[in-house]
C-alpha positions as CSV (number, residue, x, y, z in Angstrom):
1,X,0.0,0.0,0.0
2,X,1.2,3.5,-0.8
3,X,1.8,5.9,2.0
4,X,2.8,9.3,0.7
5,X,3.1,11.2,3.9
6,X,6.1,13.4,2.9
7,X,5.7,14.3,-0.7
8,X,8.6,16.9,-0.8
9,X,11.3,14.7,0.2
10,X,14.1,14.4,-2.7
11,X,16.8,12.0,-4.0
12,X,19.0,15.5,-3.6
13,X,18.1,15.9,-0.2
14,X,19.2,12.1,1.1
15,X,22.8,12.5,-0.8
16,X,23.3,15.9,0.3
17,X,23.2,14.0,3.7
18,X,25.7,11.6,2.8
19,X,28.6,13.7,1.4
20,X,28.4,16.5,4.2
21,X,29.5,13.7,6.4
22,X,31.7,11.8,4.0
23,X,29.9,8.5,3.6
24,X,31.0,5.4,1.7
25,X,28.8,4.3,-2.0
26,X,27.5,1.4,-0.2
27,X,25.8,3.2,2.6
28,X,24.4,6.1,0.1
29,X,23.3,3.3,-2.0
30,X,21.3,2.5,1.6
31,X,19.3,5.4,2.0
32,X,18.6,6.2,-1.9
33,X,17.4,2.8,-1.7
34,X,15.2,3.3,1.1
35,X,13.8,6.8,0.1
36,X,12.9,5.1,-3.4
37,X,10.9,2.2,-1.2
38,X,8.9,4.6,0.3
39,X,5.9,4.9,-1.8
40,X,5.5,1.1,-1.7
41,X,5.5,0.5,2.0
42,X,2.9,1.0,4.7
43,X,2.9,2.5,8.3
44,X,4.0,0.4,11.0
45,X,1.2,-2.6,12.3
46,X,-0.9,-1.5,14.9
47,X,-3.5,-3.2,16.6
48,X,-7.1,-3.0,15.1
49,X,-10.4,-4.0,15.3
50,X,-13.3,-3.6,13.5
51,X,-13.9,-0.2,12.7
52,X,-10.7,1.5,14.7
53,X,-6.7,1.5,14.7
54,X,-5.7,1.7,18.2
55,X,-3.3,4.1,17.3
56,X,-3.7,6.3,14.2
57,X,-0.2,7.3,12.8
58,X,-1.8,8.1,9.3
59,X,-3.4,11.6,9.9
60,X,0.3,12.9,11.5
61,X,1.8,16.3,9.8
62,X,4.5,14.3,9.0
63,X,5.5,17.4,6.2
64,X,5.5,20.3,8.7
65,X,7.3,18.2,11.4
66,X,9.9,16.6,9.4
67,X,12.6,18.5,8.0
68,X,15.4,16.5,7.0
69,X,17.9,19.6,6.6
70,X,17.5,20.8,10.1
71,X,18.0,17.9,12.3
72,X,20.6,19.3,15.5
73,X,21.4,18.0,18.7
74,X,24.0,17.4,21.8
75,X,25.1,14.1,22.1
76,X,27.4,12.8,24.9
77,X,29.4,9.4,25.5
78,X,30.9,7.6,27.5
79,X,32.8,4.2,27.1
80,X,34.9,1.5,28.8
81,X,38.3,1.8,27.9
82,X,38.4,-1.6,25.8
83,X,35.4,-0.8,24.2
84,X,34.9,1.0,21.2
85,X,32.0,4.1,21.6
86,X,31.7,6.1,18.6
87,X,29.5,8.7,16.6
88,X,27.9,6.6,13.8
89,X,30.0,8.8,11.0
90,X,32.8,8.2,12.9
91,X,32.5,4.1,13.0
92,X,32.2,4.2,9.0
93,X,35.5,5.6,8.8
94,X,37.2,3.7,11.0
95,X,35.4,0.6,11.4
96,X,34.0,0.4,7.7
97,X,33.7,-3.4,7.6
98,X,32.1,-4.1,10.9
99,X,29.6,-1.0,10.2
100,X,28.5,-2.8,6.4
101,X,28.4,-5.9,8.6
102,X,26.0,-4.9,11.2
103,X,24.2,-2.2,9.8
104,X,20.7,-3.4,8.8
105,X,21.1,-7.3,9.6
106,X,18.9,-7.0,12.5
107,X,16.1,-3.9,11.5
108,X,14.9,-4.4,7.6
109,X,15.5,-0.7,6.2
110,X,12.6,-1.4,4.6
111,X,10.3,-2.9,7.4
112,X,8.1,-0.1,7.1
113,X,7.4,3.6,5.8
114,X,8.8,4.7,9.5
115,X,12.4,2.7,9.5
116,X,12.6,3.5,5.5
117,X,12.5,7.1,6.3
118,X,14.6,6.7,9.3
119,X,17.2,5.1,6.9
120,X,17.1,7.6,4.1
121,X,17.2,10.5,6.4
122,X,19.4,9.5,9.9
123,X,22.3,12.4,10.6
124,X,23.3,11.0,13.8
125,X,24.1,8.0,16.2
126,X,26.2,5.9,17.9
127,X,28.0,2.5,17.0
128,X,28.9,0.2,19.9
129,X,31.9,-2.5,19.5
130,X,32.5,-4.5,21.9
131,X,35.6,-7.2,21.4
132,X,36.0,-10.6,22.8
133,X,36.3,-11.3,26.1
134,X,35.4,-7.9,26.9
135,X,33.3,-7.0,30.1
136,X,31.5,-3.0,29.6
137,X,29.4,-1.9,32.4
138,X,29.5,1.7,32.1
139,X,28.6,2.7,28.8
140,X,26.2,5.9,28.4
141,X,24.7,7.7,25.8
142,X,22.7,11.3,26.3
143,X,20.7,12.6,23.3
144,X,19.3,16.3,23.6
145,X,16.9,17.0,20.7
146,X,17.5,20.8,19.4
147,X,15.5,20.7,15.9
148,X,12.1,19.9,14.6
149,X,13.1,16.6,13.9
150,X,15.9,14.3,14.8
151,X,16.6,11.1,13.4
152,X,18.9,8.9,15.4
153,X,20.7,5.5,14.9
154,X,22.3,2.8,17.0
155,X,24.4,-0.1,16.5
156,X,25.5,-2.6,19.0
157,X,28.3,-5.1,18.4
158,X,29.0,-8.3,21.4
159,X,31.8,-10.3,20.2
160,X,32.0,-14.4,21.9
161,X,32.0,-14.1,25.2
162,X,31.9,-10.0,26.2
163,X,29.4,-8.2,27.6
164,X,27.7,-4.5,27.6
165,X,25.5,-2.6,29.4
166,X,24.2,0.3,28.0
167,X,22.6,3.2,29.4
168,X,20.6,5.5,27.1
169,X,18.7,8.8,27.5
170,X,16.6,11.0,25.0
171,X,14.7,14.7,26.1
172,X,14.2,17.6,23.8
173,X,15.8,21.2,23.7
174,X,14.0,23.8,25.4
175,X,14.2,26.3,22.9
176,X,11.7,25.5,20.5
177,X,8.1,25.2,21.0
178,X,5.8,23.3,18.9
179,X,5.6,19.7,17.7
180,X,8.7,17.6,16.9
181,X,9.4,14.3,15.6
182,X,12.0,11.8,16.9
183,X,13.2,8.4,14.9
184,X,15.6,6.0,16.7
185,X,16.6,2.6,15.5
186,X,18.6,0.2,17.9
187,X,20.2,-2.8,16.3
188,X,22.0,-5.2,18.8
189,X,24.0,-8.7,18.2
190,X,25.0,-10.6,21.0
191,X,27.4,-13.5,19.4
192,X,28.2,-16.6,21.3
193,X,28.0,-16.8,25.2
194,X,27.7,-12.6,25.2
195,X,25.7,-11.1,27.0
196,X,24.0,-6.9,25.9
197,X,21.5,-5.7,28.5
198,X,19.9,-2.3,26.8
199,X,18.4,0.6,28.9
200,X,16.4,3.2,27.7
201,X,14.9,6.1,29.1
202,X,12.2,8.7,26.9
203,X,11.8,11.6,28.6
204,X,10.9,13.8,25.5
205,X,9.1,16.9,25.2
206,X,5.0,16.5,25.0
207,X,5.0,17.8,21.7
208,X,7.0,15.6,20.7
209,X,5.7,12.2,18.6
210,X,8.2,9.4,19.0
211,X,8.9,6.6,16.8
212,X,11.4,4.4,17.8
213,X,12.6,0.3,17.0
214,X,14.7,-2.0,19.1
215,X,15.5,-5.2,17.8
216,X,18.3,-8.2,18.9
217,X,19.5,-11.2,17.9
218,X,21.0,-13.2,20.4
219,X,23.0,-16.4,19.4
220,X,24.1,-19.7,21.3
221,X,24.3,-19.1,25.1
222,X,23.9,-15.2,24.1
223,X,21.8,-12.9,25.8
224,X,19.9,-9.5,24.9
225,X,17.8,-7.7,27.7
226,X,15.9,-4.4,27.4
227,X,14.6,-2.2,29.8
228,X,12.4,0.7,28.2
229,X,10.9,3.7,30.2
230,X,8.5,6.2,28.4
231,X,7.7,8.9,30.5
232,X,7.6,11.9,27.5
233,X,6.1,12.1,24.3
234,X,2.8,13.4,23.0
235,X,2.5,9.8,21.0
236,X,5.2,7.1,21.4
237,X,5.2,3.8,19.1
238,X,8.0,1.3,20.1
239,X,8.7,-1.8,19.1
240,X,11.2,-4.3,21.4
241,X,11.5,-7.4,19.9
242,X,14.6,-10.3,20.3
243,X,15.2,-13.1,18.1
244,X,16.8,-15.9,20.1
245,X,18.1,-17.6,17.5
246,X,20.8,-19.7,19.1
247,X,20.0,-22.8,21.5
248,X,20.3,-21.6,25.3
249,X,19.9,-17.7,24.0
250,X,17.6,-15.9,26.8
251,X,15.8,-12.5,26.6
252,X,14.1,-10.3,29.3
253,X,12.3,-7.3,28.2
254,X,11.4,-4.7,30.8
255,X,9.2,-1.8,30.6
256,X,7.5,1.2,32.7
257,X,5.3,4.3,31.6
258,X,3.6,7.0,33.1
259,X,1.4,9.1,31.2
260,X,-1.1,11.8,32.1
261,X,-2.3,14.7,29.9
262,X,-3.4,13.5,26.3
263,X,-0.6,11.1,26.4
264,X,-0.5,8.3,24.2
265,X,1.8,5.5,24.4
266,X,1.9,2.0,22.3
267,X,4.2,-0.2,22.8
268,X,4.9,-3.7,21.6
269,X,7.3,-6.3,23.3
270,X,8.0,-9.4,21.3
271,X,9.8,-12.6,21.1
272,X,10.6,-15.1,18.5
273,X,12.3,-18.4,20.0
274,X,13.9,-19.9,17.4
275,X,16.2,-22.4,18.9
276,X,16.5,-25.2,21.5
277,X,16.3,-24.2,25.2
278,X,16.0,-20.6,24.9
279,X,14.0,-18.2,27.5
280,X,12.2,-15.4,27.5
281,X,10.4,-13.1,30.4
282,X,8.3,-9.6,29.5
283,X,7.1,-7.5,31.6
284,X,5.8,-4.5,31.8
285,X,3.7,-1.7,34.0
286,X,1.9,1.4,33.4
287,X,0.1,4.2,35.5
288,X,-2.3,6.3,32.9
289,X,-3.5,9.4,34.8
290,X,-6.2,12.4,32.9
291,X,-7.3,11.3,29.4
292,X,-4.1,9.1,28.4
293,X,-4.3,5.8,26.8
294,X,-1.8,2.7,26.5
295,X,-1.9,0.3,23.9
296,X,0.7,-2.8,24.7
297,X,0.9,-6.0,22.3
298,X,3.3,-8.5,23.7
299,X,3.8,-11.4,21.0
300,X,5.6,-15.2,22.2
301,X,6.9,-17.3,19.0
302,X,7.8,-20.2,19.6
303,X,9.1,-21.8,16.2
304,X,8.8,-25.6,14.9
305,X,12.8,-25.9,16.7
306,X,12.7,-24.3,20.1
307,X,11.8,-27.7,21.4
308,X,12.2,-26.6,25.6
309,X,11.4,-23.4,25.5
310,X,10.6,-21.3,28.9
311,X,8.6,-18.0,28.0
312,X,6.4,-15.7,30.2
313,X,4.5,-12.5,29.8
314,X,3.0,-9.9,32.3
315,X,1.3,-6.6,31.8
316,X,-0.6,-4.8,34.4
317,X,-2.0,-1.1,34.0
318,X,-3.2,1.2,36.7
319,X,-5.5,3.7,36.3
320,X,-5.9,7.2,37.9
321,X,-8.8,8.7,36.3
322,X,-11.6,7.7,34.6
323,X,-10.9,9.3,31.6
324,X,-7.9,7.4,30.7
325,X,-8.1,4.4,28.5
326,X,-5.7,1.3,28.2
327,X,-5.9,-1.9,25.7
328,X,-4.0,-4.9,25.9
329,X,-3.3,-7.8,23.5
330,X,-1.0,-10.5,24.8
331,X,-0.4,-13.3,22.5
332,X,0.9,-16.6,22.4
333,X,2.0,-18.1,19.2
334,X,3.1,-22.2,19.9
335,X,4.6,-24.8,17.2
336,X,5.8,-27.4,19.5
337,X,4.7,-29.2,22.4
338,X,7.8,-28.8,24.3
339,X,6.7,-25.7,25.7
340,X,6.2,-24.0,28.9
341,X,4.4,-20.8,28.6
342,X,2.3,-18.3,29.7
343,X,0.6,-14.6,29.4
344,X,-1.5,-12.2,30.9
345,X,-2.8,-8.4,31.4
346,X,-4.9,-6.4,33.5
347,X,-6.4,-3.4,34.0
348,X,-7.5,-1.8,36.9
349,X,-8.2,1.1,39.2
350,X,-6.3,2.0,42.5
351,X,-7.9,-0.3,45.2
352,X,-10.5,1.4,47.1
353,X,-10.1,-0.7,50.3
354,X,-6.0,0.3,50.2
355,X,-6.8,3.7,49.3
356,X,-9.7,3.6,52.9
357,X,-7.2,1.7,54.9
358,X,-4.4,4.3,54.3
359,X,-6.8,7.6,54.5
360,X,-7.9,6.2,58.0
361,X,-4.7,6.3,59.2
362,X,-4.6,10.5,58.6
363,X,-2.7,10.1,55.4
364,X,-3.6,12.4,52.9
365,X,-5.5,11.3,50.0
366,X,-2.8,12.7,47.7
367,X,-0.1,11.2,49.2
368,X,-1.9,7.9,49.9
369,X,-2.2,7.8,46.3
370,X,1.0,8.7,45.5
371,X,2.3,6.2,47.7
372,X,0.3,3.4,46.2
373,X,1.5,4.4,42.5
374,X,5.1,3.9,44.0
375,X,3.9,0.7,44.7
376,X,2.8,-0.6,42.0
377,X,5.6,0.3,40.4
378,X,8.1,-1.8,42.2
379,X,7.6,-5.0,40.8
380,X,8.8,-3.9,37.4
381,X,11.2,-1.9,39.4
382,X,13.0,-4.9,40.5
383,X,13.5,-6.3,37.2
384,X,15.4,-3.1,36.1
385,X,19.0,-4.3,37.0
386,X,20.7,-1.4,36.0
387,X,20.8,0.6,39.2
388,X,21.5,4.3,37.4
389,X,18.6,3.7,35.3
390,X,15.9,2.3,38.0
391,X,17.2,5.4,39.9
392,X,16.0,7.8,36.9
393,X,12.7,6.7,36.3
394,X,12.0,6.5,40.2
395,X,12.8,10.2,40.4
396,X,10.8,10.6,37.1
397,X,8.1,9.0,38.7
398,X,8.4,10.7,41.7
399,X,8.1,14.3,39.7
400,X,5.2,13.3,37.7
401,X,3.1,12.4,40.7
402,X,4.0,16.0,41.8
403,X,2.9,17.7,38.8
C-alpha cells in the first residue's frame, strides 16, 4: 500500500546528507534505496479491530514536522576503555567493515514507511563495539533534541563471550516550542555466550511524537535484555523485539510508563524463540492518569525448533482517572509441544479498600495515592538491573506524581 506522507522529500536531499559527512557508496546506495521504497511500504502494524486502529499514525503532519535539513542536537558518551564508543559517522570511517556488517542485519531498512524514512534521512548515532572477552558496564549515551526533527541510529556489536550494558537517555531542547518528531533505531547482536543488556529512558518533550525500534538477535548461550521507560512524548510507538536464534539464547524485556495529559503510548514487546532451550520473560507496567491511553501487544513465538522453551508474559495497567483508557493484547503463538508458557494483562483502578485503609490512618489522600502508584511500580522496578537507570525513572516517577 502507498503511504505518501512526505511528498517533498528528494533523492538530492538524502545525498546531500551523505557527502556532508563523507559516507562510503554502499551506505548512500542504503538510504537512496530506502527513500525510493517509500511509496510502496505502509505504516508500521498497529492493533485493530473492526472499525478503529488503536493508534492512528496516518493523519500525523509528518511534512510540517519533518525537516530533514534541520536535524541538531547534543550528544554525549561515555565508554569503557576496551570498548569502542563512537559517533555513527565516525564508526564508518574507521570501522568500515564491521559498520556494512552490522548495519541493517537486525532492522529491515525497509520494514516499514517509518524505519525506511529513518534510513534515508538519519544524521546522527552511535556504534557500539564490543571485542572478545570484553566486560562494559558503564557505557552511556545522552541525546538532547535541538530541531524539529531528529533522526537517530544505533548499532550494537558483542563479540564471543563479552558483555555490555548500555545506558541510554533521549529529552528535547528547550528552545523550540511546537511539535517535533523523533526516529531511533537500535540494532543489537550478541554472538556466542555474550551477553548486551539495553536501557532506555524517553523523557521527550509533550509535543514531541516518537517513533522508535529496538531489535536483537541473540546467538548460542547469548543474551539480549531491554529495559524501556517512556515517560515523554505526545504519542510514542515502540517496538522491542529479540530473536533468540541460538540454542540456550535468553531474553528479558522490561518496561515502565507513566502518562497523564493527552498522552499516548503504544508499545509492543515481542519474542521469536527460534532455537532449542531458549527463555524469555516480559514485563511490563503502566500508571495512565487524565485522558491518556496505553496500547501494549506483547507477542511469544515459539518456532517448529525451540523444542524446551521457557517464555512468560506480564502486563498490568493502573488507572488514575476515569478518563484514561488502556488496551492490551497478549499473544501466544506455539509450534511445538515442548513448551512452557504463559501470558496475561490487566487493568484496573487503585484499590479502594488500600486507598480507605491508608486515609484512615490521617494520610492524605494525595499522598496515599501517591504512595500506592510507587507501589505498584516496584515489581517492574526490580526487574530493572541497572541501578543508574531504575534510579532515573524512580525520580521521574516521583516528579510526575508531583505535577
Amino acid at each position: 500500500m502507498s503511504t505518501q506522507v512526505h511528498p517533498n522529500l528528494t533523492e538530492a536531499q538524502v545525498r546531500e546528507i551523505s557527502e556532508a559527512r563523507d559516507e562510503p557508496d554502499w551506505l548512500l546506495e542504503t538510504r537512496l534505496d530506502a527513500l525510493a521504497a517509500l511509496d510502496d511500504l505502509d505504516m508500521p502494524d498497529v492493533i485493530r479491530t473492526p472499525g478503529r486502529d488503536w493508534t492512528n499514525l496516518r493523519d500525523l503532519d509528518y511534512e510540517t514536522i519533518v525537516d530533514p535539513e534541520n536535524q541538531a542536537e547534543e550528544k554525549d558518551w561515555v565508554g569503557d576503555e576496551d570498548v569502542t564508543v563512537l559517533p555513527i559517522h565516525e564508526a564508518v570511517e574507521d570501522h568500515e567493515a564491521l559498520v556494512k556488517e552490522h548495519f541493517g542485519a537486525v532492522v529491515d531498512p525497509q520494514r516499514n514507511y517509518l524505519t525506511a524514512l529513518s534510513t534515508a534521512l538519519f544524521t546522527t548515532g552511535t556504534v557500539i563495539h564490543v571485542p572478545e572477552g570484553v566486560d562494559a558496564e558503564d557505557v552511556k549515551i545522552r541525546t538532547t533534541m535541538n530541531s524539529r526533527s531528529l533522526f537517530n541510529y544505533t548499532l550494537v556489536v558483542a563479540e564471543e563471550s563479552s558483555s555490555a550494558t548500555i545506558l541510554e537517555r533521549q529529552s528535547t531542547g528547550d528552545d523550540l516550542e511546537g511539535e517535533r518528531y523523533y526516529s531511533g533505531i537500535v540494532e543489537a547482536t550478541a554472538g556466542e555466550n555474550a551477553h548486551v543488556q539495553y536501557g532506555a529512558l524517553q523523557n521527550l518533550s509533550e509535543e514531541t511524537y516518537n517513533f522508535q525500534v529496538k531489535r536483537g538477535h541473540a546467538e548460542t548461550y547469548g543474551t539480549v535484555n531491554w529495559i524501556e521507560g517512556n515517560i515523554g512524548s505526545r504519542l510514542t510507538k515502540t517496538n522491542v523485539e529479540t530473536r533468540l536464534v541460538g540454542d540456550g539464547s535468553e531474553s528479558k524485556i522490561v518496561g515502565a510508563f507513566f502518562g497523564h495529559n493527552d498522552q499516548h503510548f503504544d508499545l509492543a514487546s515481542k519474542v521469536w524463540h527460534e532455537a532449542e532451550h531458549t527463555t524469555a520473560d516480559l514485563v511490563t507496567r503502566g500508571v495512565l492518569d487524565d485522558s491518556a491511553r496505553s496500547v501494549y501487544e506483547g507477542v511469544q513465538d515459539v518456532g517448529r525448533d525451540a523444542w524446551d522453551t521457557n517464555s512468560y508474559q506480564r502486563e498490568n495497567t493502573l488507572m488514575l482517572s476515569d478518563e484514561s483508557e488502556a488496551d492490551a493484547s497478549p499473544k501466544l503463538i506455539i509450534n511445538n509441544h515442548d513448551t512452557e508458557a504463559s501470558h496475561s494483562a490487566t487493568v484496573g483502578q487503585v484499590d479502594a479498600e488500600d486507598m480507605f485503609y491508608m486515609t484512615s490512618r490521617s494520610i492524605p489522600r494525595q499522598q496515599a495515592k501517591n504512595m500506592l502508584v510507587e507501589g505498584f511500580f516496584v515489581p517492574v522496578m526490580e526487574e530493572v538491573a541497572v541501578d543508574e537507570l531504575r534510579e532515573d525513572l524512580e525520580d521521574m516517577i516521583a516528579a510526575r506524581l508531583r505535577e
